[in-house]
C-alpha positions as CSV (number, residue, x, y, z in Angstrom):
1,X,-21.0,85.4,43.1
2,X,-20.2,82.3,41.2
3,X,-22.4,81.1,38.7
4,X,-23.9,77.5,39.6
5,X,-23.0,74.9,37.1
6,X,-25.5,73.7,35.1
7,X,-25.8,70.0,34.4
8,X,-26.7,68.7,31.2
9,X,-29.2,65.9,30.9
10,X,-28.6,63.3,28.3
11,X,-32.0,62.6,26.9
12,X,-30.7,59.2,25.3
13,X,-29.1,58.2,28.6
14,X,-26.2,56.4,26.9
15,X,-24.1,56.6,30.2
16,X,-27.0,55.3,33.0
17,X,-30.3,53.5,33.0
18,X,-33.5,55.2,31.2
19,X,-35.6,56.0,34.5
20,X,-39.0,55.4,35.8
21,X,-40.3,59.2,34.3
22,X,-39.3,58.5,31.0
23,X,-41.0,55.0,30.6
24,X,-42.9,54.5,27.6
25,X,-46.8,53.1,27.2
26,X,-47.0,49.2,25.7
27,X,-48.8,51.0,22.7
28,X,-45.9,53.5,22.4
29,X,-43.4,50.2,22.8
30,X,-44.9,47.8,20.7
31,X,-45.2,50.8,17.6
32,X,-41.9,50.9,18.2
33,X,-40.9,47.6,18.1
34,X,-43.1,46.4,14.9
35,X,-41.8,49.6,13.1
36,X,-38.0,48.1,13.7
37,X,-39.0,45.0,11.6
38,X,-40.1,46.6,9.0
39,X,-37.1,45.8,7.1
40,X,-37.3,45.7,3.8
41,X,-34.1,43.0,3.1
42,X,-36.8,40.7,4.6
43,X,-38.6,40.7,1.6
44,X,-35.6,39.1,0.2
45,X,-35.8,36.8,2.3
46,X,-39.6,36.2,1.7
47,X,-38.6,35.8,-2.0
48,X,-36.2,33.2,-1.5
49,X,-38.7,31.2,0.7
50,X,-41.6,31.6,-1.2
51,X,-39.2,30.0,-4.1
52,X,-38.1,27.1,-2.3
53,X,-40.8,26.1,0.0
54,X,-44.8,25.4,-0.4
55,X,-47.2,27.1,1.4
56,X,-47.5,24.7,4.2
57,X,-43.5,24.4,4.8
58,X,-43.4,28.3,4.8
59,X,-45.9,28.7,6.8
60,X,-43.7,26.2,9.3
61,X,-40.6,27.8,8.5
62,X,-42.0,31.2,9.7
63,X,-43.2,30.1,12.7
64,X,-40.1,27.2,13.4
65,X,-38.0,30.9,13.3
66,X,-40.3,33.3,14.7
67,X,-40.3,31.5,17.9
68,X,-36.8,31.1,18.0
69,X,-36.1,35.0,17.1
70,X,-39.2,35.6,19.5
71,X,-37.2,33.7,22.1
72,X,-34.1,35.8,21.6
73,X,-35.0,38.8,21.2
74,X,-38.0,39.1,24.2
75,X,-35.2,37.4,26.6
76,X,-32.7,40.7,25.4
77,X,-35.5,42.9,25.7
78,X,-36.7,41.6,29.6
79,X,-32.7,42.4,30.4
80,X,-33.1,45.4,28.7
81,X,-36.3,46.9,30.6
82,X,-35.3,45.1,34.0
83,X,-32.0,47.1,34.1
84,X,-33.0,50.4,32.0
85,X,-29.3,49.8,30.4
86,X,-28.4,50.2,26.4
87,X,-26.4,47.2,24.8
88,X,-23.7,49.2,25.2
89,X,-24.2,49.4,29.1
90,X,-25.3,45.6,29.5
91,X,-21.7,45.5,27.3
92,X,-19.5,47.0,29.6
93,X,-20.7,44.3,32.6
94,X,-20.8,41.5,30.4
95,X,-17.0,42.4,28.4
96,X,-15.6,45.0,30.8
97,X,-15.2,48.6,29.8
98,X,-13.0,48.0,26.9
99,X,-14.1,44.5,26.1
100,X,-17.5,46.3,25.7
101,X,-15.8,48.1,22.7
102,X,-16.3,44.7,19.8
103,X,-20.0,44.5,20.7
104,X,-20.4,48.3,20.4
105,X,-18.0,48.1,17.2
106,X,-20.0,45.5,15.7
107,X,-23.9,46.3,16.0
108,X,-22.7,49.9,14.8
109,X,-20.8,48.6,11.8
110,X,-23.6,46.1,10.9
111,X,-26.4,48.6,11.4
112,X,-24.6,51.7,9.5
113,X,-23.9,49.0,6.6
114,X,-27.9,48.0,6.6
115,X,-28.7,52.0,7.1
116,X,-26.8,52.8,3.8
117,X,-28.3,49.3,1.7
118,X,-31.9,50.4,2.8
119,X,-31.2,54.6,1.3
120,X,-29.8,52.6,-1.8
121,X,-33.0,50.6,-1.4
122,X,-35.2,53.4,-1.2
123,X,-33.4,55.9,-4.3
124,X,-32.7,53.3,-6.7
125,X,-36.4,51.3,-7.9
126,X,-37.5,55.1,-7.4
127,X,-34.9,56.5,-9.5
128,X,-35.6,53.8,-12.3
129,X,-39.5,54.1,-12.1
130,X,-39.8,57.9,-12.3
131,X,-36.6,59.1,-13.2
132,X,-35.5,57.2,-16.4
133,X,-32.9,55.4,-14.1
134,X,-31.0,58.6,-13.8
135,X,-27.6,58.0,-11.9
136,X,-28.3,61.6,-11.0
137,X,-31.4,61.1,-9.4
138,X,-30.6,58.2,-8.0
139,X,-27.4,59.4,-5.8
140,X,-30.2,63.0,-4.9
141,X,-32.5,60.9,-3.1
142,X,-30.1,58.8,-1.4
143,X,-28.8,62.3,-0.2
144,X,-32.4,63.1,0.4
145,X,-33.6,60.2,2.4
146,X,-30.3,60.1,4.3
147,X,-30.6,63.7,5.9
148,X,-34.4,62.8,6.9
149,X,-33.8,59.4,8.5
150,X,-30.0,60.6,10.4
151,X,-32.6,63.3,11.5
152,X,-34.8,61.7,13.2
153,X,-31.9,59.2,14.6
154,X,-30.1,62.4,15.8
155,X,-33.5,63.4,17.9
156,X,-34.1,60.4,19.7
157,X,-36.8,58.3,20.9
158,X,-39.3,61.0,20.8
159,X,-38.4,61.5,17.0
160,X,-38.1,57.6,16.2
161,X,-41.9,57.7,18.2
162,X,-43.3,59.7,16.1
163,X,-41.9,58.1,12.9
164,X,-43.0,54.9,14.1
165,X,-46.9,55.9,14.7
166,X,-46.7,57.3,11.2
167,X,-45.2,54.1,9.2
168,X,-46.9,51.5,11.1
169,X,-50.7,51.7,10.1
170,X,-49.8,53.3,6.6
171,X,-47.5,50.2,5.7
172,X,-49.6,47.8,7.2
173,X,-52.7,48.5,5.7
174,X,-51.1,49.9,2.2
175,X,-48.8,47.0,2.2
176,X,-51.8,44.1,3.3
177,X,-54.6,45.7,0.5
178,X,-51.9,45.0,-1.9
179,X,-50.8,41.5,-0.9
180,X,-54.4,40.5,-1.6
181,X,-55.5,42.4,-4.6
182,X,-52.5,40.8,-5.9
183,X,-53.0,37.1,-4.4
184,X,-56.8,37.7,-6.3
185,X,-55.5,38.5,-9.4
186,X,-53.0,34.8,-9.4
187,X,-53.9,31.9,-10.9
188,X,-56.0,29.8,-8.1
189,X,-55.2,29.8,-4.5
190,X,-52.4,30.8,-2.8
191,X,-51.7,27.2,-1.9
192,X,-51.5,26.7,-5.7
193,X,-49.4,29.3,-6.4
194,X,-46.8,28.7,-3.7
195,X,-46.6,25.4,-5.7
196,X,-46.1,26.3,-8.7
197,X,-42.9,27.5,-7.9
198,X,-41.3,25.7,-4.7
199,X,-38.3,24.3,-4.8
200,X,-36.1,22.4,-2.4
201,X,-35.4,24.1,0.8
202,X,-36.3,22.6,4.0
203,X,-38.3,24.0,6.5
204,X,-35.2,23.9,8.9
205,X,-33.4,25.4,6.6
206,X,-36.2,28.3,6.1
207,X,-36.7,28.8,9.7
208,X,-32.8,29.5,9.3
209,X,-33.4,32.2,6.9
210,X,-36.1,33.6,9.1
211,X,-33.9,33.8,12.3
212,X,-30.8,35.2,10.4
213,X,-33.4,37.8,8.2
214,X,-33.3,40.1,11.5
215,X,-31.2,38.4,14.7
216,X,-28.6,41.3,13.8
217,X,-31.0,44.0,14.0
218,X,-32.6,42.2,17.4
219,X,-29.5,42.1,19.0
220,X,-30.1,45.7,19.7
221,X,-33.3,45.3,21.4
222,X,-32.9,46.3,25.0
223,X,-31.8,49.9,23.4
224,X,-35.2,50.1,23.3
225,X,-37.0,48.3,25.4
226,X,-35.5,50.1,28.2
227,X,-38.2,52.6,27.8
228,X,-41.0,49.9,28.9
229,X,-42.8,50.8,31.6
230,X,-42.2,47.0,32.7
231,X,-40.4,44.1,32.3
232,X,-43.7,42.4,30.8
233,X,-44.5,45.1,28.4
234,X,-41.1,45.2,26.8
235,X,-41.4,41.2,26.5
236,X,-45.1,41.6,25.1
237,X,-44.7,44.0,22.6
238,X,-40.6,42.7,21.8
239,X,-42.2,39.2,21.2
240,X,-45.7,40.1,19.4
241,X,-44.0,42.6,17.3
242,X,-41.2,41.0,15.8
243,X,-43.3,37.3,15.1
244,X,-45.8,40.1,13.6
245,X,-43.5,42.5,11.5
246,X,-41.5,39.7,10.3
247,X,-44.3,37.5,9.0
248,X,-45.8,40.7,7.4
249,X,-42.8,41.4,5.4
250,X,-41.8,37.7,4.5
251,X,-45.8,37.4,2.9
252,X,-44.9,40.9,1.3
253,X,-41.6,39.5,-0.4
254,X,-43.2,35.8,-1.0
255,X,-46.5,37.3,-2.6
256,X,-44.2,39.5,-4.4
257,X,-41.9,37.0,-5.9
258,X,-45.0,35.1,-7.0
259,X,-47.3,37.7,-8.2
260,X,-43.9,40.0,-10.1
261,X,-40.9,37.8,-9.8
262,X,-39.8,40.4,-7.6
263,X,-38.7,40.8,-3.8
264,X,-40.5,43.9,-3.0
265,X,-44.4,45.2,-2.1
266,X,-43.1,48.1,-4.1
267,X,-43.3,46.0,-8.0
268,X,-46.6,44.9,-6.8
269,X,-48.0,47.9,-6.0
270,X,-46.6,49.2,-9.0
271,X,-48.0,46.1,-11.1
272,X,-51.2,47.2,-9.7
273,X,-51.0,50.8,-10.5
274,X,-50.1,52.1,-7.0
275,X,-47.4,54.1,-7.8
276,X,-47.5,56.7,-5.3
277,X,-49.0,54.6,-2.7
278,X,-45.7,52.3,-3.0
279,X,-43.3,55.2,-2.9
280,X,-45.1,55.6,0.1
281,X,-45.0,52.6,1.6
282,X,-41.3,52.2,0.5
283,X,-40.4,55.3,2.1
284,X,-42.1,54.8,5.1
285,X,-41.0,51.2,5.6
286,X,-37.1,51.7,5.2
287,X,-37.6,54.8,7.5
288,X,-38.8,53.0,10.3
289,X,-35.7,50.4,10.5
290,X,-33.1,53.0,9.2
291,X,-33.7,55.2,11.9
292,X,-33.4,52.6,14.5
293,X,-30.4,51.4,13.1
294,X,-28.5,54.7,13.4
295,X,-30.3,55.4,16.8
296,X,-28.3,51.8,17.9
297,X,-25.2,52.8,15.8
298,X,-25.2,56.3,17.5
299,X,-25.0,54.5,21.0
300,X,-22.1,52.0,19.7
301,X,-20.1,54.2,18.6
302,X,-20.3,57.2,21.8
303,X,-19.4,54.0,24.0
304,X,-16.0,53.6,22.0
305,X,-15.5,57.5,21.2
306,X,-17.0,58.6,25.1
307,X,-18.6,60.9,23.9
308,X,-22.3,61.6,23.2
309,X,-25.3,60.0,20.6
310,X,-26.2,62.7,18.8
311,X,-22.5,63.4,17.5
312,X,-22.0,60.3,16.6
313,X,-25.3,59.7,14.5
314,X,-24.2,62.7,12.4
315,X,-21.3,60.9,11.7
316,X,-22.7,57.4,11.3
317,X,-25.5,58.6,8.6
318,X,-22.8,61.1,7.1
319,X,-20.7,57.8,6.6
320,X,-23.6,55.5,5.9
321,X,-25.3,57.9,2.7
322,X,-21.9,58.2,1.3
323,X,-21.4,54.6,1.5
324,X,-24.9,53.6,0.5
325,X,-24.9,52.6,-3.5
326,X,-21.5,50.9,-2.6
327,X,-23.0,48.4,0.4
328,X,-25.9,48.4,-1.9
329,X,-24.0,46.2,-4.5
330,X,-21.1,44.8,-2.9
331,X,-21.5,44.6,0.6
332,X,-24.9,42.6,1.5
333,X,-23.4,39.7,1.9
334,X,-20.0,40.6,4.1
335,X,-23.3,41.9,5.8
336,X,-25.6,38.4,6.2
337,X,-21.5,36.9,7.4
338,X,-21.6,39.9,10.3
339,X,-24.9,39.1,11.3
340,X,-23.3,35.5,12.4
341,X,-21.2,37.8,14.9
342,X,-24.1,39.9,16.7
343,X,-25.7,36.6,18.1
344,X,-22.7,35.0,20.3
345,X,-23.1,38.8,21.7
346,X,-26.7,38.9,22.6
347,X,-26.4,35.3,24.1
348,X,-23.6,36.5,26.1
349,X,-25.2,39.1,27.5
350,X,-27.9,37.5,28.8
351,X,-26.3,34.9,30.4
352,X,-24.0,37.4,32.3
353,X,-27.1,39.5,33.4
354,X,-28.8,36.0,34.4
355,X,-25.7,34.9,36.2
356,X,-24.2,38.0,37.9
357,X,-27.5,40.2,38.5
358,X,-25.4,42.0,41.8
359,X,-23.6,44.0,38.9
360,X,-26.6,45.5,36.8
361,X,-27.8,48.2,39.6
362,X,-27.9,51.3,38.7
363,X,-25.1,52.3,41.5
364,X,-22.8,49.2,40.4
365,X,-19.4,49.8,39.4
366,X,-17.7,48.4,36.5
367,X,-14.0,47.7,37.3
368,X,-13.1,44.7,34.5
369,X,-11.5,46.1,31.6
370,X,-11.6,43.2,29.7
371,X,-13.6,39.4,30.0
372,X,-11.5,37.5,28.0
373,X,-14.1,34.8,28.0
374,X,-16.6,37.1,27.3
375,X,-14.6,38.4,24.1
376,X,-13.3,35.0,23.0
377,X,-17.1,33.4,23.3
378,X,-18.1,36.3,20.7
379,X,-14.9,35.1,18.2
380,X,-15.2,31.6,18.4
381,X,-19.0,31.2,18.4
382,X,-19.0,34.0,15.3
383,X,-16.2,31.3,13.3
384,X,-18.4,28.4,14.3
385,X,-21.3,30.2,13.1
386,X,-19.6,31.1,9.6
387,X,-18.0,28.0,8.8
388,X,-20.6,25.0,10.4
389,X,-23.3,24.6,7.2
390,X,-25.2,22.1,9.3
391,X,-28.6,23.3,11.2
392,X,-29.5,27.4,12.1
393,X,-25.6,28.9,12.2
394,X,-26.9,32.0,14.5
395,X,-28.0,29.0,17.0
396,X,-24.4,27.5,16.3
397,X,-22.9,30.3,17.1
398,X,-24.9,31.3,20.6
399,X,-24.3,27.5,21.6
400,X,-21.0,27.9,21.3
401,X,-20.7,31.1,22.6
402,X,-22.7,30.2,25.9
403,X,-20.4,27.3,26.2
404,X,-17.3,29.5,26.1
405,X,-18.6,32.1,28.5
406,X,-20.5,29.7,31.2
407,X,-16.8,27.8,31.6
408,X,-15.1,30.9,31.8
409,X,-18.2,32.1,34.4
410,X,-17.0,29.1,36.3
411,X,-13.3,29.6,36.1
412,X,-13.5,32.9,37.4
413,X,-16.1,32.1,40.5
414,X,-13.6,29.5,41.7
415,X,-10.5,32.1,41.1
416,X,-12.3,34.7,43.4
């Protein structure tokens, strides 16, 4: 007798919608969620606010740009639970099946160029507190902390759950006690020491910085808020969870720039003789967004390679740690000009999900091969983006980019 064929079950369900059984908790989702903005580039970002703005236009400019991130990203991540779909699936409706590959190209080349910054991140103040700045050392734990993160990338969402439950309290409370111990050990308030060192930015142009610190890393969202339970919960803990984890790491990178001169919660809690508590909190806090970068960047690139996640994780964190001292020092900024691309994509997949809901069942067929609209939104709302210095350029670009696809929308109704 013949033996039955088996089939395989793809536990990241990169080829169908996550179903009901494997739905997540809103406790589960939103530790999730506000461990994916713990970024630590947005300390950087912190920095350069807390140097340009006082405390009352920072305060504005955080939440002028959380609410328009909040409004992004919670809109992605109601698509996202509503149809159970990956970017990459929401990609293929929206662009076609090959128009799908740019989106899928670009959120894994974006997020495997963060993934290697945030090892370099990670190695390099370790390697210079500890180590003597040892080039040695340095490149070991880059080697070190790339094989533990692509590991728990490669596993899935149980692996990125249990990462996330871990991080989240330990760099929230580590990284909050030392944010005030070190605003108590300034020179008078924290209104007075904002002063002393603001500059001239504009809250519109801080709420910029805010909504370009992490609208790359949000265009991913609905890879994982299609494990929501509902289409509530994944807007909930999307929306409470970024304005959260973004305004905790801005203060970390602000208090920091004021308190050190620095950009990290790491010199601080160094400064205040934390040292193992900030390796820590370091650790933990890259960990948490690396491993959801390769987790999307894993998804990207088994749409354009058909083939499965795991696989290509391997070979995004193989490609990432080799990469990582190199984007560390010369590619941040090719980086912060790719993160103009991602938005014109997440607009555009919303408005096709919005405008042609018939096509994300579970049992639709996708025939297109290419929405030329679709693509030439994405390119022209990205140039836009780049090259308009007037207002927020990732709301440039996603203006023009809607404007591109809605005619097309039109063009092609009246065709059919």
């Amino acid at each position: 007798m013949a033996k039955e064929k088996v089939q395989t079950v793809d536990i990241d369900y990169s080829e169908q919608a996550v179903p009901q059984s494997e739905r997540r908790n809103i406790v589960t989702m939103f530790m999730i969620m506000l461990g994916f903005t713990f970024f630590s580039a947005s300390m950087w970002v912190g920095q350069e606010m807390a140097d340009g703005l006082d405390f009352n236009g920072f305060v504005w400019a955080v939440i002028l740009g959380g609410i328009i991130l909040a409004a992004y990203t919670g809109t992605l991540g109601y698509v996202g639970t509503k149809t159970g779909f990956s970017l990459d699936l929401l990609a293929r409706r929206a662009f076609g099946l090959k128009g799908s590959y740019l989106p899928s190209a670009m959120i894994s080349f974006t997020q495997i160029g963060w993934f290697g910054v945030g090892l370099a991140m990670f190695a390099i103040p370790i390697a210079n507190e500890l180590l003597g700045e040892s080039v040695v050392w340095k490149f070991v734990l880059i080697a070190i902390a790339g094989v533990l993160m692509t590991s728990s990338a490669y596993f899935g969402i149980k692996s990125l759950t249990i990462v996330s439950y871990i991080a989240v309290p330990l760099v929230g409370i580590l990284g909050t006690v030392a944010m005030i111990l070190a605003i108590q050990r300034g020179d008078g308030t924290i209104i007075d020491q904002f002063a002393a060192s603001s500059g001239t930015l504009t809250v519109i142009g801080g709420a910029g910085m805010v909504v370009g610190s992490f609208v790359s890393g949000g265009t991913a969202t609905p890879n994982f808020t299609r494990y929501a339970k509902t289409a509530k919960a994944g807007v909930i803990t999307t929306v409470v969870a970024f304005f959260i984890g973004n305004t905790l790491m801005f203060m970390f990178g602000a208090v920091s720039s004021i308190f050190v001169g620095g950009n990290d919660i790491f010199e601080v809690m160094i400064k205040l003789g934390m040292f193992w508590f900030a390796v820590l909190v370091l650790g933990l806090n890259i960990w948490t967004t690396n491993d959801n970068a390769l987790y999307s960047s894993g998804l990207g690139l088994a749409n354009i390679f058909h083939t499965k996640k795991k696989p290509m994780v391997l070979v995004a964190g193989l490609i990432g740690t080799i990469a990582a001292d190199w984007l560390y020092w010369n590619f941040v900024s090719w980086l912060n000009v790719l993160n103009c691309t991602l938005p014109p994509i997440g607009i555009i997949l919303i408005l096709s999900y919005f405008m042609n809901k018939d096509q994300y069942t579970e049992d639709s067929v996708v025939t297109k091969q290419v929405d030329w609209f679709a693509v030439g939104g994405v390119v022209i709302g990205a140039t836009v983006a780049n090259l308009l210095h007037w207002g927020v350029a990732s709301i440039n670009g996603m203006v023009v980019a809607s404007i591109v696809y809605i005619i097309g929308q039109f063009i092609q109704k009246k065709k059919g």
